[in-house]
C-alpha positions in Angstrom: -19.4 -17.4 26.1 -22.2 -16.6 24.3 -24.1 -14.5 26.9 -20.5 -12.6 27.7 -20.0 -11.8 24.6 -23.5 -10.1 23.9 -23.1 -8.2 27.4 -20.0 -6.8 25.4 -21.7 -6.1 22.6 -24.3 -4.2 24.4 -21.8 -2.3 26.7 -19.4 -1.1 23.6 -23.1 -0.3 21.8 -24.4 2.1 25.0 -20.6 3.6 25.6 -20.7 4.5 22.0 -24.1 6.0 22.3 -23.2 7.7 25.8 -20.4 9.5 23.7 -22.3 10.5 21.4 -25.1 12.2 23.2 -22.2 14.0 25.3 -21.8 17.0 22.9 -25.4 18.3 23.7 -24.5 18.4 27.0 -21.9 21.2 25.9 -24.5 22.5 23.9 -26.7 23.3 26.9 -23.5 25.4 28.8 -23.6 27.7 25.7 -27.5 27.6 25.3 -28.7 27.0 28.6 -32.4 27.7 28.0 -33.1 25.8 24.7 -30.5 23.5 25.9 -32.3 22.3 29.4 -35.8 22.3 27.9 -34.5 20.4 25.2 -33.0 18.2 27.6 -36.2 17.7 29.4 -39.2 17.4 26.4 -36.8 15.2 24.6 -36.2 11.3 25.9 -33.2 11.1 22.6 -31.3 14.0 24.8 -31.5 12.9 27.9 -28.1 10.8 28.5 -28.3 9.1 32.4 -25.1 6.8 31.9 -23.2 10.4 30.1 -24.6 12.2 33.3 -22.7 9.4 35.8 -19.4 9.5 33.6 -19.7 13.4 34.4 -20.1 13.1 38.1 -17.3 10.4 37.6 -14.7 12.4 36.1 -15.3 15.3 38.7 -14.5 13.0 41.1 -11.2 12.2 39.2 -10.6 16.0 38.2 -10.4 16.4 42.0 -8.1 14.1 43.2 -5.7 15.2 39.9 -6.0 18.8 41.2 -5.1 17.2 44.6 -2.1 15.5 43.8 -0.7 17.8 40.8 -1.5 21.5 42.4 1.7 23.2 41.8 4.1 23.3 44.9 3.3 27.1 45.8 -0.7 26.4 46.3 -0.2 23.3 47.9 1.4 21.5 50.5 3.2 18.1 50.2 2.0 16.9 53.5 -1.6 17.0 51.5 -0.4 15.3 48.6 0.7 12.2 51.0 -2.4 12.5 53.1 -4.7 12.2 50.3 -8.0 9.7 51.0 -9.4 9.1 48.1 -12.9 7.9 49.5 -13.3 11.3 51.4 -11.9 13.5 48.2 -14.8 11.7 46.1 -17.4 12.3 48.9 -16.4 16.1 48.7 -16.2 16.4 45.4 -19.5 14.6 44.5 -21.6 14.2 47.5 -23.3 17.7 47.7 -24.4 17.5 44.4 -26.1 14.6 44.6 -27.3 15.8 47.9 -28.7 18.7 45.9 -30.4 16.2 43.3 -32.4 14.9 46.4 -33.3 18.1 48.2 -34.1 19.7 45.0 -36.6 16.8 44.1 -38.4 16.7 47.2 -38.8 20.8 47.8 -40.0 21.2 43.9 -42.1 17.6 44.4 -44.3 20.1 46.9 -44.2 23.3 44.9 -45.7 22.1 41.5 -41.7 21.2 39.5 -42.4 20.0 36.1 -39.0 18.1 36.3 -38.8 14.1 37.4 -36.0 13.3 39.3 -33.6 11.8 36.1 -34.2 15.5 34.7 -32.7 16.9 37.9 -29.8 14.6 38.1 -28.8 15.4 34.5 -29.2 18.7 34.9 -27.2 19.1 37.6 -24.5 17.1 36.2 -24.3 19.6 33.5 -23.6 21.9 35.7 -20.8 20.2 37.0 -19.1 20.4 33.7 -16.9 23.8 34.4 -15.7 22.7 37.6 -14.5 19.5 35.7 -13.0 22.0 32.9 -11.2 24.7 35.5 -9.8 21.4 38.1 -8.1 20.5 34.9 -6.8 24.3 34.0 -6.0 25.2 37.7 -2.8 22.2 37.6 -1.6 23.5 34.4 -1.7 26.9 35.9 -0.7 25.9 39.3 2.8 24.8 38.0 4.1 27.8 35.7 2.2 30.6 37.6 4.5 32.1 40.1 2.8 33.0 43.9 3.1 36.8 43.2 0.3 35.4 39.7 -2.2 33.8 42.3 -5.0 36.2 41.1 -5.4 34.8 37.6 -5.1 30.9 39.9 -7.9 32.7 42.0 -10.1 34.0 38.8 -9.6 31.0 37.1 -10.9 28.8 40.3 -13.8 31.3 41.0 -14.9 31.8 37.5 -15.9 27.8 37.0 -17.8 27.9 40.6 -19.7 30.7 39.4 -20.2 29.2 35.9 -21.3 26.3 37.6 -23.6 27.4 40.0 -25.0 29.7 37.8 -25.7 26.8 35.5 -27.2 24.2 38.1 -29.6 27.4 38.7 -30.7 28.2 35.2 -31.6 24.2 34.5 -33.1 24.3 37.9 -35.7 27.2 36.7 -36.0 25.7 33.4 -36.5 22.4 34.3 -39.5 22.9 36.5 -41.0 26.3 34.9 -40.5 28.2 37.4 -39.8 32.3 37.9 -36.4 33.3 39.0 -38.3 34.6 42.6 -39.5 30.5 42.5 -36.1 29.7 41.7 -34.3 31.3 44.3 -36.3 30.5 47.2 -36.2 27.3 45.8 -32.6 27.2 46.0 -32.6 28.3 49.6 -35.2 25.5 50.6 -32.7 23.1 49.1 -29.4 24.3 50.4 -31.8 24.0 54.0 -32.4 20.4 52.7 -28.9 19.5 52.1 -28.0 20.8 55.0 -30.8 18.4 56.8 -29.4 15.3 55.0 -25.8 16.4 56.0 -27.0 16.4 59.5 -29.0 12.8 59.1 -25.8 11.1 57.3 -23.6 12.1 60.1 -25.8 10.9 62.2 -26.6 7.6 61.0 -22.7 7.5 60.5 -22.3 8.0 64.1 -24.6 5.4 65.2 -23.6 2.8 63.3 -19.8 4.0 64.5 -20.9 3.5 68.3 -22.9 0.1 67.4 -19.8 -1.7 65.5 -17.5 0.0 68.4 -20.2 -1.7 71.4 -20.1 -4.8 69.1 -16.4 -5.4 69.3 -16.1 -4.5 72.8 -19.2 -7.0 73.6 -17.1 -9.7 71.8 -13.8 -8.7 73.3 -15.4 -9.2 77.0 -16.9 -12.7 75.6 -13.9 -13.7 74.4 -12.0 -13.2 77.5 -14.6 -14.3 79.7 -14.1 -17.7 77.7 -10.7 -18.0 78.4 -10.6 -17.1 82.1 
């Protein structure tokens, strides 16, 4: 009881102090320069657990967009169809993709930033698509379909916001020029595009070895009964 109740103790201790290191994360939307090398000189800023509750509640922000969307910019055959393993993939996946590619590009072109810098960097950036999933229900539901431009802006505006943002903590986080940014960029969208390729097909592999598995045990099987 003893042990269980320190491992408590420590979790409500580290929540309280995720929570509390969240606001700077804001901080570094409005000031993304001081903000990101902040983030990086500074152990106190960085916030790994805040950074996984961020990628968390994307996730969740999706599927809430998913199943809330107003009627008119959705379809209620998606609402019933919803997987919820595959909308967390989407929603999630290429950005930790991007924490990957990113590291292993700017690992070969002199980055100053470690991999944890990346990862809570990028999860920063995450931040306005969490924000506009949760405005674009709202909106969804009282705007009428003849209103879909402000939907639209609204939608494009926190892509923009974040990409912009994973960009900006990209060059500050491993000192680089804009030039070095971009074609930095480019390298890593080539690299995510290289794991994509990799993780469909080890997916596929592993699909056609537990498929020749069961069909090897179904032909035992009946062979054992003739």
């Amino acid at each position: 009881m003893e042990a269980v109740k320190k491992f408590f103790s420590r979790l409500g201790k580290g929540t309280a102090e995720m929570f509390k290191r969240m606001p700077f994360f804001f901080y570094i939307l409005v000031h993304p320069f001081q903000g990101f090398y902040d983030l990086k000189v500074d152990p106190k800023r960085r916030n790994i657990p805040g950074a996984v509750f961020l990628f968390v509640l994307l996730a969740f922000s999706a599927i809430f967009k998913r199943q809330l969307l107003g009627y008119l910019y959705t379809s209620r055959a998606d609402q019933l169809n919803l997987d919820i393993v595959v909308e967390i993939l989407v929603a999630v996946l290429p950005y930790l993709m991007w924490v990957i590619a990113n590291w292993c590009f700017t690992s070969l072109m002199d980055g100053d930033g470690k991999l944890v810098d990346i990862f809570c960097a990028t999860a920063v950036g995450v931040i306005p698509l969490i924000i506009c999933n949760f405005i674009a229900v709202p909106l969804s539901n009282f705007l009428s379909l003849e209103s879909s431009q402000v939907y639209t802006a609204v939608t494009a505006f926190g892509y923009v916001w974040a990409y912009l943002t994973i960009f900006l903590g990209m060059v500050v986080t491993h000192q680089y020029s804009v030039g070095k940014g971009i074609v930095t960029t480019v390298l890593s969208i080539v690299g995510i595009m290289l794991l994509a390729f990799i993780i469909l097909l080890i997916f596929y592999l592993v699909q056609q070895v537990i498929g020749f598995v069961s069909q090897l045990s179904t032909e035992i099987a009946y062979r054992m009964n003739e």
